[in-house]
N, C-alpha and C positions, 0 to 999 in steps of 0.2 A: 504493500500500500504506500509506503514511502516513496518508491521508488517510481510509481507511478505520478506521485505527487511532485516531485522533484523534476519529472517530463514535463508533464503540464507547467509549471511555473517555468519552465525553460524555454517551452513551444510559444507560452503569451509573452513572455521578453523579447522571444526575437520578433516577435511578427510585431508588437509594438515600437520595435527599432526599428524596422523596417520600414513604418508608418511614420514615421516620426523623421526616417531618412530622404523618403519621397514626398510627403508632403511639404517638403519644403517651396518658397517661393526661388530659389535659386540668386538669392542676394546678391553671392560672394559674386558670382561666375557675372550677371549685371554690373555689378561695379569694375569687375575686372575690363569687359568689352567697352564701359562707357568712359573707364579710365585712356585705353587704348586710342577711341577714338580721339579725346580731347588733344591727346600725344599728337597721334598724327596729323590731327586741324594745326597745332599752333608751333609743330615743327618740321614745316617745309623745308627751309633750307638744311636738312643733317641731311649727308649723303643714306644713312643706315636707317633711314626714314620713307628713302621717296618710294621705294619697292612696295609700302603699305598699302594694303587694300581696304579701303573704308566697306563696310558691309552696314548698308543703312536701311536694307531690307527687314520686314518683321518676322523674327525667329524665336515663336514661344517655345519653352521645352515643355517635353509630356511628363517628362518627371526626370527630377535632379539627381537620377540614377543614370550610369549612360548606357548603359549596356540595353535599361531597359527603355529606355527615351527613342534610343533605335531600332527597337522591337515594338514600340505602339508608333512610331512614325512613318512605319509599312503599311499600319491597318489603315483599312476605309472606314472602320468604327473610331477613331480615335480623332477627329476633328470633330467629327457629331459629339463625343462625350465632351470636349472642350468647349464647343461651344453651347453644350448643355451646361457646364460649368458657368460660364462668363453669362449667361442668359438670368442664372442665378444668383451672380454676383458673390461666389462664393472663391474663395484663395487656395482652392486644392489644383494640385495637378492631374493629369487621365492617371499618371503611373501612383499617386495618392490614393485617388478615390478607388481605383484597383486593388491595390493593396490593403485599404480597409474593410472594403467588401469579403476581400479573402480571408481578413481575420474573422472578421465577423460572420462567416460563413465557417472556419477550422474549429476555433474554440467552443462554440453552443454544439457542433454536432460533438463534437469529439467528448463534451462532458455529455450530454444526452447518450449517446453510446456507450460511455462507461456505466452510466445510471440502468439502463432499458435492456444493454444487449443486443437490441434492433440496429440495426444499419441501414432500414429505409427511413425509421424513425426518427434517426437522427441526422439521417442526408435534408429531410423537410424542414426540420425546425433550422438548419445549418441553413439553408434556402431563406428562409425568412428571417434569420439574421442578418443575410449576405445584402438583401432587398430593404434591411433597416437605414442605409447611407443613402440611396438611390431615393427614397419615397423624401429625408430631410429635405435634398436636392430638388426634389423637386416643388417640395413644396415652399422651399423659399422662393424657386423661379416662378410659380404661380402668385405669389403676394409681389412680387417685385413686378410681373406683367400686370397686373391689380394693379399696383400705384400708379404705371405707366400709363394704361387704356383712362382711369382717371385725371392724370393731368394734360392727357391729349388735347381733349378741347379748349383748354386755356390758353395752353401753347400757340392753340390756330389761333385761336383771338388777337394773341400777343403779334401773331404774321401776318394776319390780317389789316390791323391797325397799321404795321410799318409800312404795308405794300399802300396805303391809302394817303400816307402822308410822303410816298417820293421812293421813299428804299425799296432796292432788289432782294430778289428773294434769297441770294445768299448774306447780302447784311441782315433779312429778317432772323432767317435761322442764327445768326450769330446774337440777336438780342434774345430770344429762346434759349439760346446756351448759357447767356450769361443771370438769364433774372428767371428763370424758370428750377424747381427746384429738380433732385435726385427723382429719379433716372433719367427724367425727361428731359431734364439739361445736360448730362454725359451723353447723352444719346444720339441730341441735335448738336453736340459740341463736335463728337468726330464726322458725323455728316459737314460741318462746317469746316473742318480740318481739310477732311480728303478734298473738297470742293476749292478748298482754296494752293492747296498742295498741285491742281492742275487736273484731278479725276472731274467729268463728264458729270453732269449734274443724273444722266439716269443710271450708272453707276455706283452714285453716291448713294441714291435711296434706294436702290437694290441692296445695297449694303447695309442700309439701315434698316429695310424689312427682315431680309436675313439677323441677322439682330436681338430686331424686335418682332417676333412672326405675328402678329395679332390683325384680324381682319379688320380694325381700325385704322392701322397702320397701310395694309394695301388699300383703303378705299384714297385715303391719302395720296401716296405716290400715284394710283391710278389716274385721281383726275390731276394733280401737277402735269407729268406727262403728257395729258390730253389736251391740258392748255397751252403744254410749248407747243405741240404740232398742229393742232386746230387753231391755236390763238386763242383770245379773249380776255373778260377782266379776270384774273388771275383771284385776287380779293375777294370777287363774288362768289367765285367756283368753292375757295376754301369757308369763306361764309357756311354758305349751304351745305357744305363738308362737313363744318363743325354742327348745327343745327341734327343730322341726320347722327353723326357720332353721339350729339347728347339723347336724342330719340332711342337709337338701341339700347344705349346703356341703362335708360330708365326703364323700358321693357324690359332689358335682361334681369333689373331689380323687383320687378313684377314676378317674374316666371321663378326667379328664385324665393320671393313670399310664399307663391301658392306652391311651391315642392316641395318645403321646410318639413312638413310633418312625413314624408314621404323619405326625405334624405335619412330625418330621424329616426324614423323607424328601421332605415336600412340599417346604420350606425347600430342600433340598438340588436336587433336580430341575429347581425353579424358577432358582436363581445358578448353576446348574455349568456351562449355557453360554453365561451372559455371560461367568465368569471364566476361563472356556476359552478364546474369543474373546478376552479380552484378554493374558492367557497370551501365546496363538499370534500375538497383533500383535505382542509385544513380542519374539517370537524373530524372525520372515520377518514384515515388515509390508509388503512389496512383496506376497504372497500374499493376505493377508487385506484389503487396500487395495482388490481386484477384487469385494469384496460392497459397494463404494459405488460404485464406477466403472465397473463396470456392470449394465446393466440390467437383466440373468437376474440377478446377486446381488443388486440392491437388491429387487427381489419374494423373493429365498429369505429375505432380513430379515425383511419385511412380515412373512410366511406364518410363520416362524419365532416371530416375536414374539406374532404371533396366538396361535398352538398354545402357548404357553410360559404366557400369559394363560389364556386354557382349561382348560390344566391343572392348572396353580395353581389357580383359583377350582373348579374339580372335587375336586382331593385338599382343600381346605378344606371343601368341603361335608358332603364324607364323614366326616372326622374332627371336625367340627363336631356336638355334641350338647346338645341341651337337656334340662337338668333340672329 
């Protein structure tokens, strides 16, 4: 039993080192290349200089591992997770948030296995530990699109107003950068960067739907767009822009009043028997100890957990509406 015990505190050190090694922001290795640069701007004249190559290009790492930075920077899943990251506004790397999942995924099975016996048992709950980083993830990136889709129409106001007193539409986005708050203002601030760095204005909001994927967002760039190639008042188009974005948004606050009791009940039907189950362990745990130790209860889990998944992803469907 020691000896067991001495593995496990060995297996969660390292994988917390390891976590703790990749999610780093990669400081050192930033200071080093923006030291380099500065060298080579402000020393032209050294002959041991002129050979330097400025790399002004943007090069995020996947993780401040290199071995593995160069094994997530093959995959075609590993921009999608970063830019699932940065959507988030969250400071992990892909090789971070991989690395967590995995612990979080080694350690709950590996003790549910030493507990149960089961090895399908403890590959599920190790699953639902691994998907405990990924649901944070994303549910910061949903409140952070939440703040976004909310200070969208203020923004248009704020572009609105500039376009009507003289200013072009890249100084509007630049007073949106500057007086509009987080995210909305990071957001129109590198839209205003790349615009002024010399990228193509439908470029720029391509890059900024990409981004910010929210259907508020494309109705936006859609009609800009249509006003550079058709023409017209530009001001009026975003007017009516904003007017139709505050319209959905308040329907969308409607359709989620009248689901409220629907979501809750999903919420509710979904936890009521696990916390039931743990309830009734913690009165007779000699009773509920027989859904792991044996084998009619560990399939009543399975089949139980199935149906509880099911139902769940059903009552969300229903109550799930697009506007």
């Amino acid at each position: 039993m020691t000896l067991i015990v001495i593995l496990v505190f060995l297996g969660v050190f390292g994988v917390v080192v390891l976590i703790a090694a990749a999610s780093g922001t990669g400081a050192t290795e930033q200071t080093r290349a923006i030291m380099t640069r500065l060298e080579s701007a402000i020393a032209v004249g050294k002959p041991e200089m002129a050979d330097l190559i400025v790399d002004v290009r943007k090069n995020e790492l996947m993780s401040s591992i290199p071995w593995l930075d160069r094994y997530l920077s093959k995959l075609e899943l590993a921009p999608r997770i970063r830019r699932f990251l940065y959507q988030a506004n969250v400071k992990w790397t892909v090789g971070g948030l991989s690395l967590l999942c995995a612990g979080c995924f080694v350690v709950p099975a590996y003790l549910v296995y030493l507990r149960t016996g089961s090895a399908l048992f403890g590959l599920l709950i190790g699953l639902v530990g691994a998907a405990g980083p990924l649901i944070y993830v994303n549910a910061k990136r949903k409140r952070r699109m939440s703040k976004f889709e909310q200070g969208l129409p203020e923004a248009l106001d704020l572009i609105v107003s500039a376009l009507r007193v003289g200013h072009s539409l890249n100084a509007a986005m630049g007073l949106v950068s500057r007086e509009c708050a987080e995210p909305v203002g990071g957001e129109f601030r590198l839209t205003f960067d790349e615009m002024n760095y010399g990228l193509e204005l439908k470029s720029a909001l391509d890059n900024l739907v990409t981004r910010v994927p929210l259907q508020d967002m494309k109705i936006v760039t859609t009609a800009v767009l249509i006003q550079r190639e058709s023409g017209g008042n530009l001001a009026e188009v975003l007017d009516k822009t904003s007017q139709v974005i505050r319209e959905r948004f308040r329907l969308k606050r409607q359709v989620m009043t009248h689901t409220a009791q629907g979501r809750l009940t999903g919420w509710i039907l979904t936890l009521l028997p696990v916390v039931l189950g743990c309830l009734l362990y913690m009165v007779n745990p000699d009773l509920m100890s027989n859904l792991w130790k044996k084998e009619l209860g560990i399939k009543l889990l399975y089949a139980a957990g199935i149906m509880i998944v099911i139902g769940g992803l059903i009552i969300r469907k229903i109550v799930n509406m697009d506007v």
